[in-house]
C-alpha positions in Angstrom: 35.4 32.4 -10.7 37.5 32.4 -7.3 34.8 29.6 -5.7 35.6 26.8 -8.5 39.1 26.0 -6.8 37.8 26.5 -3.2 34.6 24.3 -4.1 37.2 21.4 -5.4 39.7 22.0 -2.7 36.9 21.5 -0.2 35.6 18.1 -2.0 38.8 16.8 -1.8 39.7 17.2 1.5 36.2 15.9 2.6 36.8 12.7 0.4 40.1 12.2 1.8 38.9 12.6 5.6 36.0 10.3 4.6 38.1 8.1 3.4 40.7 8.1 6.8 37.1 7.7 9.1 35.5 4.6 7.0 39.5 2.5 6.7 40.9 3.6 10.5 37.6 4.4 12.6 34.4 3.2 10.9 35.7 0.3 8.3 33.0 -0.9 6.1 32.3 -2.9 3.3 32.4 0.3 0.8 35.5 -0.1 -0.9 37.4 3.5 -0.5 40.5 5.2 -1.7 43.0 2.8 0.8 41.6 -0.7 0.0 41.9 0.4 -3.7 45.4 1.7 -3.1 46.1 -1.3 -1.0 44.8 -3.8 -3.5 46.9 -2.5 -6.4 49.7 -2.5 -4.4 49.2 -6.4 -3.7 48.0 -7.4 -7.2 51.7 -5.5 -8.6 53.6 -7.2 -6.5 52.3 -10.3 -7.8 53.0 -9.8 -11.3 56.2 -11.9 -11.3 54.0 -15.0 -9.9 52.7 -14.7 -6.0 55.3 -17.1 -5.4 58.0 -14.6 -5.9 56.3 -11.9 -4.2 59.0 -10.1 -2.3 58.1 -11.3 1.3 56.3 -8.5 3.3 56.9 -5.4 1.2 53.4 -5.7 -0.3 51.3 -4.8 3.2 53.7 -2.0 4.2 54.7 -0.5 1.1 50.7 0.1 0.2 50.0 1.3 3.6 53.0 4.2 3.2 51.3 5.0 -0.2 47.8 5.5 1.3 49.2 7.4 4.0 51.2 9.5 1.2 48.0 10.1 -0.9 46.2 11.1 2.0 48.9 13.9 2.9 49.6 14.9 -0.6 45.8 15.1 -1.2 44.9 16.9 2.1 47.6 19.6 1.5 46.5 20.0 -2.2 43.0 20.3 -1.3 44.0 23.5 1.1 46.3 24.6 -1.8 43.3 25.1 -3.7 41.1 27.0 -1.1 44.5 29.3 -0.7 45.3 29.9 -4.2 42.7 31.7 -5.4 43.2 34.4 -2.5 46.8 35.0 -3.1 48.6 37.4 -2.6 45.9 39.9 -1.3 44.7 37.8 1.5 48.2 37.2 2.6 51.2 38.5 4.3 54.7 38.3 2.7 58.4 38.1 4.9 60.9 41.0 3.9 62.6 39.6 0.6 59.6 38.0 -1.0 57.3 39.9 -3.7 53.8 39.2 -3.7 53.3 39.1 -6.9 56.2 36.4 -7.5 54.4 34.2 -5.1 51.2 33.8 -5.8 50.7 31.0 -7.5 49.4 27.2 -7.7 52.7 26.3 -6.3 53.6 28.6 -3.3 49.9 28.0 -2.4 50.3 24.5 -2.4 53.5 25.6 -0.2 51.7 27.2 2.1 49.8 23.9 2.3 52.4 21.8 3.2 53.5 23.8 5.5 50.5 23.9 7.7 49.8 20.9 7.4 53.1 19.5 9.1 53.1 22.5 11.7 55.9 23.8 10.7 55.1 27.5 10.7 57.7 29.4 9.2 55.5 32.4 9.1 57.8 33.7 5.4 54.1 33.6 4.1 51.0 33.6 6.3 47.1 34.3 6.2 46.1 37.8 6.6 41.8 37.5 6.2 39.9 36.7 8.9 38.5 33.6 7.6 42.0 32.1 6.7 43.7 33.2 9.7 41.0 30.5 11.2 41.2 28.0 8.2 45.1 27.7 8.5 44.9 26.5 12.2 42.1 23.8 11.4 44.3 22.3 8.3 47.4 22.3 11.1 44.8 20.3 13.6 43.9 18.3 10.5 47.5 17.6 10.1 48.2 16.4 13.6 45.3 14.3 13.2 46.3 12.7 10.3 49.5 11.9 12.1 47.8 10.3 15.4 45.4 8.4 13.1 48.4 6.9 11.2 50.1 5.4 14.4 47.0 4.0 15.7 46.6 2.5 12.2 49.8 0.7 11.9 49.6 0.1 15.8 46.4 -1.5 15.3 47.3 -3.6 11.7 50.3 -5.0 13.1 48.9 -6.7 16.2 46.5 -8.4 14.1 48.9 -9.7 11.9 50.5 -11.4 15.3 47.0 -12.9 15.9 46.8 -14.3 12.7 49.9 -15.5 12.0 50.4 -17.2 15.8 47.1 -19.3 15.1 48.9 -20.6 11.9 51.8 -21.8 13.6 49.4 -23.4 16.7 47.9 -25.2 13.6 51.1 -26.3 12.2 52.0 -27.4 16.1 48.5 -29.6 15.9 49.7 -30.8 12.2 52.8 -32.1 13.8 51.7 -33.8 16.7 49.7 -35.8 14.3 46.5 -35.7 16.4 44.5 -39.1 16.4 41.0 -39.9 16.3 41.0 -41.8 19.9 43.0 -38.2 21.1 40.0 -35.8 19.5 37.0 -37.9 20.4 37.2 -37.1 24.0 37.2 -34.1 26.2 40.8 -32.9 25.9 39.7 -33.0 21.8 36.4 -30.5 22.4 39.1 -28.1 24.1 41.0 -28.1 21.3 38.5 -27.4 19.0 36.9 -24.6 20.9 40.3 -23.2 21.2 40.4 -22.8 17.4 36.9 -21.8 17.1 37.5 -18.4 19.6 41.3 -17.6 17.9 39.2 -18.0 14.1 36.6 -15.8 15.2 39.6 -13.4 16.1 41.1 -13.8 13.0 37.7 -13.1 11.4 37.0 -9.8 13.1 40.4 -8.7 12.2 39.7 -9.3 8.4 36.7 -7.1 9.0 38.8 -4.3 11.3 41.9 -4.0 9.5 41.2 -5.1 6.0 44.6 -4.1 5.2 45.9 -7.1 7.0 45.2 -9.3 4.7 47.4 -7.8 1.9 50.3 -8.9 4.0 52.2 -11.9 2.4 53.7 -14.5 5.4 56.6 -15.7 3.7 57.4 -18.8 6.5 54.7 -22.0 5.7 54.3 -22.3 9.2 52.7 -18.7 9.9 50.8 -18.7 6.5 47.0 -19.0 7.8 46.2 -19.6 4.2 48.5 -22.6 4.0 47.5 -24.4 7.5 43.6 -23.1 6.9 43.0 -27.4 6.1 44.0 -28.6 9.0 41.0 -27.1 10.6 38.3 -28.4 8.1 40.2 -31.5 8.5 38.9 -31.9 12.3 36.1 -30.2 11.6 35.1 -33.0 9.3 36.6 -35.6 11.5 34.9 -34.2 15.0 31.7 -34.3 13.4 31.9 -38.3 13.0 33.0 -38.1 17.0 31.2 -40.2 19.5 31.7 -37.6 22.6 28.9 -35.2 22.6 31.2 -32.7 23.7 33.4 -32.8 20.6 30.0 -32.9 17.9 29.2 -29.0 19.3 32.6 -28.4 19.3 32.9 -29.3 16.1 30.0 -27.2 15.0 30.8 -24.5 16.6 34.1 -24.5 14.9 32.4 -25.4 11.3 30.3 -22.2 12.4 33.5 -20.1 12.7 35.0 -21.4 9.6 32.2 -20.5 7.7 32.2 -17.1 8.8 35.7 -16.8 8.1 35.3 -18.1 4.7 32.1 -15.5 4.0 34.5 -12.5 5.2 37.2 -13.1 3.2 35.1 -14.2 0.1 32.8 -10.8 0.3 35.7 -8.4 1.4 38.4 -9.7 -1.0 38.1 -12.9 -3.3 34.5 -12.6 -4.5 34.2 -16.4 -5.6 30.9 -16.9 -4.1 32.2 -20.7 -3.6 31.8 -23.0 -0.9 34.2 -22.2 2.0 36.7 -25.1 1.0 36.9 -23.3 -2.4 37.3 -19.8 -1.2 39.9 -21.0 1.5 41.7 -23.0 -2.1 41.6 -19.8 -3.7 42.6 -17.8 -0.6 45.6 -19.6 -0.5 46.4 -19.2 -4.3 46.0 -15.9 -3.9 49.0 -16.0 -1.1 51.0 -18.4 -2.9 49.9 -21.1 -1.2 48.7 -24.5 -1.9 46.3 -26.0 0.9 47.8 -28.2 3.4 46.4 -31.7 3.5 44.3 -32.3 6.8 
């Protein structure tokens, strides 16, 4: 029963490539192999109290993982479809005897090494169907590479986004903002201003989930810390006389809410009020909300 391997080694790689297109190109709200991986990785590193969660290891060291079980899992999925063929199917370099190297093991060898592009040639396809197999698993392989560099390329710049809106909020908590200063025109600005950089913020939540398993260590660049300064005006631009600074203000209630409905769907499942998901958003950082 040659086809039960090659069957398995086909549903795996299918799953994992599935898996790569839905987190890097196509994210959704399924929840796939990586956000699993991703959310383990962040829930581990929390067991000593989030408090003492080592600073930034949580983010990359689960993105290296997924990108590990992606390889390992590609590369054992080929194994499979290679095995069952060995050695007849295959060509052997002086030295080596077929029937020492035939099994799960050199297969998954043969794997690995196609899928980094290596091509030592010591053991290589012969049939015609896997002489055209092997160069698809070593385009598969490249592939896998490129898709990793956009990934961290893309996480990384988000992280920026979110993290420089924290520290323009804890700028705003330190200039101690007054109600005369945010009933006016200078005030709608403001408030706009946050409105567009949390709409950012909430599109990155949705395009690189990942992002949020990073931990900001610095209260000044922890969104989940600084989050209540923005209900804060929001709540106090409502009571505003300036008609200007009342559809700011909704506006900006508008983008909060969004925010809040993002990160309570994709990751907190509280199905609170936004003031309560953005409490337990910041609990779940290690943070306690900042006072408005």
């Amino acid at each position: 029963m040659t086809w039960l391997p090659v069957l398995a080694g086909a549903v795996l790689i299918l799953f994992i490539l599935r898996d790569v297109f839905h987190t890097i190109w196509h994210p959704t709200r399924h929840g796939g192999l990586s956000r699993l991986v991703m959310r383990g990785m962040w829930r581990l590193s929390s067991l000593r109290g989030v408090r003492r969660r080592p600073v930034g290891l949580a983010g990359p060291l689960g993105m290296m993982a997924v990108v590990a079980l992606w390889a390992l899992a590609v590369a054992v999925g080929w194994g499979l479809i290679y095995w069952p063929h060995m050695p007849d199917d295959f060509s052997y370099a002086t030295g080596l005897t077929p029937g020492e190297h035939a099994g799960p093991v050199d297969a998954l060898y043969v794997s690995l090494v196609t899928l980094a592009t290596l091509g030592l040639g010591d053991i290589a396809p012969t049939s015609g169907w896997l002489r055209v197999l092997a160069p698809v698993e070593a385009l598969v392989g490249f592939a896998l590479l490129s898709a990793t560099v956009a990934w961290v390329l893309g996480v990384y710049p988000a992280l920026a986004r979110r993290r420089a809106l924290a520290l323009r909020l804890s700028h705003l908590r330190g200039s101690r903002v007054t109600a005369g200063a945010l009933d006016s025109a200078g005030g709608a600005a403001i408030l706009d201003g946050l409105a567009s950089a949390l709409s950012t913020v909430t599109v990155d939540f949705l395009q690189y989930a990942e992002s949020y398993y990073f931990y900001d260590g610095d209260e000044k660049i922890s969104l989940a810390e600084q989050l209540g300064l923005v209900v804060g005006l929001a709540d106090r631009a409502e009571r505003a006389r300036h008609p200007d600074v009342r559809l700011s203000a909704s506006v900006l209630r508008t983008a909060l809410d969004d925010l809040a409905t993002v990160l309570d769907e994709r990751f907190l499942r509280t199905r609170r009020p936004p003031g309560e998901v953005f409490a337990a958003y910041a609990a779940d950082h290690g943070r306690s909300p900042a006072e408005p």
